[in-house]
C-alpha positions in Angstrom: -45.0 -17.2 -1.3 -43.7 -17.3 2.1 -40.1 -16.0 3.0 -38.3 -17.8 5.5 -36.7 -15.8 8.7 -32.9 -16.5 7.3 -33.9 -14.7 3.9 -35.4 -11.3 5.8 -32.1 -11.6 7.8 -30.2 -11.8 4.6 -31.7 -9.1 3.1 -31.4 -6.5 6.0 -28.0 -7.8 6.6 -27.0 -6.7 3.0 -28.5 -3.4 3.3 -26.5 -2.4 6.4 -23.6 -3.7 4.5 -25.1 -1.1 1.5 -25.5 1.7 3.9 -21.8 1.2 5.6 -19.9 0.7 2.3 -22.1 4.0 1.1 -20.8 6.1 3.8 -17.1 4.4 3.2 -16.9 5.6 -0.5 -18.8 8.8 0.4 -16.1 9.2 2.8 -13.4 8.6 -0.4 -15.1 11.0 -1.8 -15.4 13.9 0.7 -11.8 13.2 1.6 -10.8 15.0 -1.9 -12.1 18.2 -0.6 -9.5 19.8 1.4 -6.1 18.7 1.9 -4.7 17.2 5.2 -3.2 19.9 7.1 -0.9 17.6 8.6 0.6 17.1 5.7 0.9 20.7 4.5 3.4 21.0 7.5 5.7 18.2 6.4 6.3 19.7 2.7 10.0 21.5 2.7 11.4 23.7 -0.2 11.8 22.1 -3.7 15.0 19.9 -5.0 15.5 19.1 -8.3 13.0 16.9 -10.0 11.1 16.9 -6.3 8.6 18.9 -5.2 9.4 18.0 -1.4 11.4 16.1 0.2 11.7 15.0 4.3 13.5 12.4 6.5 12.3 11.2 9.2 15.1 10.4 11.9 14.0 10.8 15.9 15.3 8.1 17.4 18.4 7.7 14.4 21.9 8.8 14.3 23.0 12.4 13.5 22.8 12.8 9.4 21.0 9.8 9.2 17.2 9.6 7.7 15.4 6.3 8.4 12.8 7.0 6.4 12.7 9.2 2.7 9.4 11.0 1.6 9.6 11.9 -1.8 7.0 14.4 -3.5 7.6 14.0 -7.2 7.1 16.9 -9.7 6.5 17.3 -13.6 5.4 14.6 -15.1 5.5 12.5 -12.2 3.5 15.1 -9.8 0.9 13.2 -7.8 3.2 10.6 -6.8 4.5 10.0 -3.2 8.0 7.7 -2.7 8.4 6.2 0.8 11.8 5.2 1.2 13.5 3.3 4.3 16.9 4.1 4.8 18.5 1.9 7.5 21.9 0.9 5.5 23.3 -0.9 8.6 20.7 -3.0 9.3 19.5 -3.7 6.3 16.5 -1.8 6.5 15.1 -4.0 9.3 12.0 -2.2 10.9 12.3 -1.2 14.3 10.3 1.2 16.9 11.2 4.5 15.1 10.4 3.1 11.4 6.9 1.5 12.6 6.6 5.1 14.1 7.5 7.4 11.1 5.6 5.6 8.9 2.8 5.4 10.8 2.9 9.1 10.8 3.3 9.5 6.9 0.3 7.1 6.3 -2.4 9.1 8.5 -0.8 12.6 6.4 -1.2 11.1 2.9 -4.5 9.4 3.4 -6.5 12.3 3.4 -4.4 14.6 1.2 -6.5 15.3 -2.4 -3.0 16.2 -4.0 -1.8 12.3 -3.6 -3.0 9.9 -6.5 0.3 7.0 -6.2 2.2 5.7 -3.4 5.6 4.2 -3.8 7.3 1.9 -1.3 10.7 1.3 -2.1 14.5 0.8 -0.3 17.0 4.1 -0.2 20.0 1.5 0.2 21.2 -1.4 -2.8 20.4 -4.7 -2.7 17.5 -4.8 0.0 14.0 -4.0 0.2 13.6 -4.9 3.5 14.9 -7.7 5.9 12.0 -8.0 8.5 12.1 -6.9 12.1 15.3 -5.5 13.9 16.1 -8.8 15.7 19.0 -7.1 17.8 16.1 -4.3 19.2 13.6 -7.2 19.5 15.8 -9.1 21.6 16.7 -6.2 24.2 12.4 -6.2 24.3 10.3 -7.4 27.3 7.6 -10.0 26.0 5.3 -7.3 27.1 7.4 -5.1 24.9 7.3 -7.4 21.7 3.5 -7.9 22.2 2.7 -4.1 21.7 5.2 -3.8 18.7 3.9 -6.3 16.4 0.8 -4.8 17.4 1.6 -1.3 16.4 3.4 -2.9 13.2 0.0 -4.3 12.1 -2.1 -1.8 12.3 0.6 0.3 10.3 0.6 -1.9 8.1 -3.4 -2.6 7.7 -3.1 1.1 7.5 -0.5 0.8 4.4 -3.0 -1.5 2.7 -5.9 0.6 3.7 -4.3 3.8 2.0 -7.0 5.3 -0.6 -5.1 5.3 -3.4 -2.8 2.7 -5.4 0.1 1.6 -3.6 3.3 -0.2 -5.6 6.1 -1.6 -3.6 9.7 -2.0 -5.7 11.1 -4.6 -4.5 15.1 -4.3 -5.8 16.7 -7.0 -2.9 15.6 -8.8 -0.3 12.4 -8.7 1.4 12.1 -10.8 4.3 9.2 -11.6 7.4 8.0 -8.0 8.1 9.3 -6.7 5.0 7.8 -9.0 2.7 4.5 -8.2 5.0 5.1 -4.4 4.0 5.3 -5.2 0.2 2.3 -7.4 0.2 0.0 -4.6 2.2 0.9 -2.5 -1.4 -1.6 -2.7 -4.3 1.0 -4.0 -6.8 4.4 -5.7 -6.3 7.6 -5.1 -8.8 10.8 -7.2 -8.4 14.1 -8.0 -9.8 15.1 -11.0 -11.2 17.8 -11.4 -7.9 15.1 -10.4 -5.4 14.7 -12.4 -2.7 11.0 -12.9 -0.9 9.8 -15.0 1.8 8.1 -15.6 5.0 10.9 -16.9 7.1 9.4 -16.3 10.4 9.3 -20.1 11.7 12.8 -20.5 11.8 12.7 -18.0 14.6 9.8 -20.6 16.1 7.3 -17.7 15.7 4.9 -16.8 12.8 4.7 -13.8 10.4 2.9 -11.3 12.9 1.9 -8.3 10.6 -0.3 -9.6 8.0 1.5 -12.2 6.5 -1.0 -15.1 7.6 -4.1 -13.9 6.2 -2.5 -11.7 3.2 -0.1 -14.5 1.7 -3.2 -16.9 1.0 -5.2 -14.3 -0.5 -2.4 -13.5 -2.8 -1.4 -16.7 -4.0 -3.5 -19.4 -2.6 -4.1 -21.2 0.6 -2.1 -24.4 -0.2 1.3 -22.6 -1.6 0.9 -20.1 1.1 0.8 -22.7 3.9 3.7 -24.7 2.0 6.1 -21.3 1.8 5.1 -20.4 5.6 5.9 -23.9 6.9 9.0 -24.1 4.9 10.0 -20.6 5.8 11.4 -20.8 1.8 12.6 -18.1 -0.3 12.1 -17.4 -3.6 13.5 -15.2 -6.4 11.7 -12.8 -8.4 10.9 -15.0 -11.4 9.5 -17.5 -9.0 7.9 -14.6 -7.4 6.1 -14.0 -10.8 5.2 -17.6 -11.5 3.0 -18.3 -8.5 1.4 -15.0 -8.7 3.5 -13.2 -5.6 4.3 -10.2 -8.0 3.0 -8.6 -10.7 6.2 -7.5 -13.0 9.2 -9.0 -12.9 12.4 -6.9 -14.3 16.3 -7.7 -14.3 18.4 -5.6 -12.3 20.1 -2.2 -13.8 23.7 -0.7 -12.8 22.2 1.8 -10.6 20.4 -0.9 -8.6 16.6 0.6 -8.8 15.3 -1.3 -12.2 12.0 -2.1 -9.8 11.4 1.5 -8.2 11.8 2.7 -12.4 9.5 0.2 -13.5 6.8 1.7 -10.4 7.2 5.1 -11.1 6.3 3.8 -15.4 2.8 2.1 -13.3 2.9 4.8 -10.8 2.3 7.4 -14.6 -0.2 5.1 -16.0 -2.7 5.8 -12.8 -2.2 9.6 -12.9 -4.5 10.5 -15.9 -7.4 8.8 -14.5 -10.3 10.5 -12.2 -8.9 10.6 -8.5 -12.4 9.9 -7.2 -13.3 6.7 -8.9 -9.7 5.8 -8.5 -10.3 5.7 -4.8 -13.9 4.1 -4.7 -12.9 1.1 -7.5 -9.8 0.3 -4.7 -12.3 0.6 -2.2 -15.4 -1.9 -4.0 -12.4 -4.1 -4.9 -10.9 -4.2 -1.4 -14.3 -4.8 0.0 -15.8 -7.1 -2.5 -12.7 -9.9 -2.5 -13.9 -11.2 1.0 -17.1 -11.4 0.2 -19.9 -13.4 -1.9 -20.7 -12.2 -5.4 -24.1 -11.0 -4.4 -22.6 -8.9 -1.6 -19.8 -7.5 -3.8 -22.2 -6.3 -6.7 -23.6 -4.6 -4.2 -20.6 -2.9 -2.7 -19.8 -2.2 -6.4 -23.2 -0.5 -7.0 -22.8 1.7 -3.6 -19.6 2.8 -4.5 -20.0 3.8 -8.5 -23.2 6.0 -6.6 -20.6 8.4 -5.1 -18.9 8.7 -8.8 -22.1 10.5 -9.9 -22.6 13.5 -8.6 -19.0 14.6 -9.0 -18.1 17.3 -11.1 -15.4 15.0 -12.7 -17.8 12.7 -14.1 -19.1 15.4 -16.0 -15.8 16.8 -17.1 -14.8 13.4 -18.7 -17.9 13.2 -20.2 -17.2 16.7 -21.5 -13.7 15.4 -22.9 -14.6 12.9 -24.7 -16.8 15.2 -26.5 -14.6 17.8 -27.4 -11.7 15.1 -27.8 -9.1 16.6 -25.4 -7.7 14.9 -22.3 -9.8 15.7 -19.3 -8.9 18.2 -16.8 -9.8 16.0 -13.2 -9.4 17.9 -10.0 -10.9 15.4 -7.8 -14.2 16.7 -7.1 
């Protein structure tokens, strides 16, 4: 039987797509081997329940840390807490913030000892209120064109991150910020939270993401209905039309979403680093494209979860019924 041109073209096409997404995961996989250097240099000496902790403040006030990294210990070692700290503007992102956490993401990418990533606020009642609007309006046009730039690669670099990402939502989180939360793997919000795209009341549109990752999340028609409305809803709306995954009411101390992350953030620890980062990758790759493609993406990535030496000690575990021992190679 003949094959037509446009069936030859298919199939090549969808083994370069094989080959790529082959190198990607064997990339996730070869990135366990060493830890990032880089990051090596930003761990300080050990407080309390943390193994590390550092602010990053270059451009802030004396005292001041505009943005928290958190290496937890015990029985939460492996996770990573981002926090912004910007109490007087509500945690609005400016030029340093973009910066600093553009700095953090290319350290914990490629660090082996990272399995869960936290995004959460270091001041009550806000996640994150969107850009500074008092620095953006001191900005040249040229100026604001290069900054929402930089803000979405950050972010495309947030939601590229290898392993899980949660964002605790525990107040607002507005324009930019709700682009932040929805670049994380998982969202967690209180009851009182408030989340929208607001950005057209400022007669521009969400720059960082929000376009393309809002649909994809909840749908094309509510997406364009919450964007042209700029509305804001609450976190059990949030829940309802599939926005967040876990909704929680508010404690005293203000942090009922991070707590309810960091109880995810333990679930993901157990499990073998490796595959954790291939299944996000396959998953990431395979929602924006068709079936046939994505069982194929699947297929390339469970490859590079063979030949590791955890795959044998899980195997090994189950045997000798004891909880496996993964080290991520």
């Amino acid at each position: 039987m003949a094959v037509s041109a446009a069936t030859v073209s298919a199939a090549l096409s969808l083994l370069q797509r094989r080959g790529r997404l082959a190198s990607m995961a064997a990339a996730a996989t070869l990135s366990y081997s060493a830890a990032s250097s880089s990051l090596g240099s930003l761990r300080g000496p050990a407080r309390g329940c943390c193994s590390a902790v550092r602010g990053y403040s270059s451009e802030a006030k004396a005292g001041e840390e505009e943005l928290r990294v958190r290496y937890l210990d015990d029985e939460h070692k492996g996770i990573v807490v981002l926090g912004i700290n910007r109490p007087h503007s509500k945690n609005a992102l400016n030029k340093n913030v973009i910066k600093m956490i553009s700095k953090v993401l290319e350290a914990l990418k490629s660090d082996k000892k990272v399995r869960t990533v936290i995004c959460r606020s270091e001041v009550p009642g806000v996640f994150c209120a969107g850009a500074d609007l008092k620095e953006r309006a001191k900005m040249h046009s040229s100026e604001v064109s290069s900054f929402v730039s930089k803000a979405r690669a950050t972010i495309n670099d947030l939601a590229n991150l290898p392993v899980p990402t949660i964002a605790a939502i525990d107040g607002i989180a507005l324009g930019g910020g709700l682009e932040l939360a929805l670049a994380c793997d998982i969202r967690v919000a209180v009851t009182s939270a408030k989340m929208g795209l607001v950005e057209t009341k400022l007669a521009i549109i969400p720059g960082a993401g929000g376009t393309q990752r809002l649909p994809r999340t909840i749908g094309v028609s509510l997406a364009k209905e919450l964007i042209f409305s700029a509305r804001v809803v609450d976190g059990d709306e949030a829940k309802s039309i599939g926005l967040i995954s876990h909704v929680v009411e508010q404690n005293e101390e203000g942090d009922a979403a991070y707590r309810r992350a960091l109880v995810l953030a333990r679930e993901f620890l157990p499990q073998g680093p490796v595959a954790m980062r291939v299944a996000k990758l396959a998953i990431n790759q395979g929602m924006e494209v068709d079936m046939l493609t994505g069982l194929a993406i699947e297929e390339a990535c469970y490859a590079q979860t063979i030949p590791t030496k955890d795959r044998i000690e899980g195997l090994l575990a189950f045997k000798e019924k004891r909880p496996p021992r993964y080290k991520g190679e």
